[in-house]
C-alpha positions in Angstrom: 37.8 43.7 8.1 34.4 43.1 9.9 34.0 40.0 11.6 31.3 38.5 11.9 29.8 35.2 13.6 28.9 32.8 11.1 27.9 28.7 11.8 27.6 26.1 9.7 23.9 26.2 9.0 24.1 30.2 7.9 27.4 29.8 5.7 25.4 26.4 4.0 22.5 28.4 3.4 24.1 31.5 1.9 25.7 29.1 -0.4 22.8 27.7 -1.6 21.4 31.3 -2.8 24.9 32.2 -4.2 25.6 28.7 -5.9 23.0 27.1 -6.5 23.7 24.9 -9.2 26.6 23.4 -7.7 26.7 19.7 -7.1 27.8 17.5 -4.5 31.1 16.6 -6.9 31.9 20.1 -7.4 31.3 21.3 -3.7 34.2 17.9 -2.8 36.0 19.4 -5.6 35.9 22.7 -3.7 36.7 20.9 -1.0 40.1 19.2 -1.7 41.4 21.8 -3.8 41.2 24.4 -1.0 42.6 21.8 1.2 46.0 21.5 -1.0 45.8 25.6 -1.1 45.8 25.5 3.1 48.9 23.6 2.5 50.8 25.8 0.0 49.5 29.0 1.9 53.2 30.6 3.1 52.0 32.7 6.0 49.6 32.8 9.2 47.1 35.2 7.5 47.2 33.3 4.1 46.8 29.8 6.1 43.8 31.3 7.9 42.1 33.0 5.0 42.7 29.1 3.0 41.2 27.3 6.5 38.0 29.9 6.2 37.7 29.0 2.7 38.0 24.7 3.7 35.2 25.5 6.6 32.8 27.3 4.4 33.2 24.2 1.8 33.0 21.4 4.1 30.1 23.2 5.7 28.3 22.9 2.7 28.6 19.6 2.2 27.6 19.0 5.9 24.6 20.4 5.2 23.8 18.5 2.4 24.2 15.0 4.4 22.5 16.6 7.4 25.2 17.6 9.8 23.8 20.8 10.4 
């Protein structure tokens, strides 16, 4: 897997071009839902690959109230 360096402003603005249709609901949506799969998540990889996916969402909305 290739890492790569990614901050908040880059990850919101990818997701803009990717979904850009989404709304604020859907992106908290996104949001708590990944939350509750962090939780379930059984081991280290799968909690990290579910903490990625909280990061990128709450990034998002961040962005859209001007945190980045």
């Amino acid at each position: 897997m290739r890492r790569i360096k990614w901050h908040k402003k880059a990850i919101a603005d990818w997701h803009k071009k990717a979904l850009p249709d989404c709304t604020t609901d859907e992106q908290r949506y996104k949001c708590r839902l990944e939350a509750k799969e962090y939780y379930k998540a059984k081991d280290f990889d799968e909690r990290m690959s579910e903490l990625a996916d909280c990061y990128i969402a709450n990034a998002v909305l961040g962005e859209r109230f001007h945190d980045c």
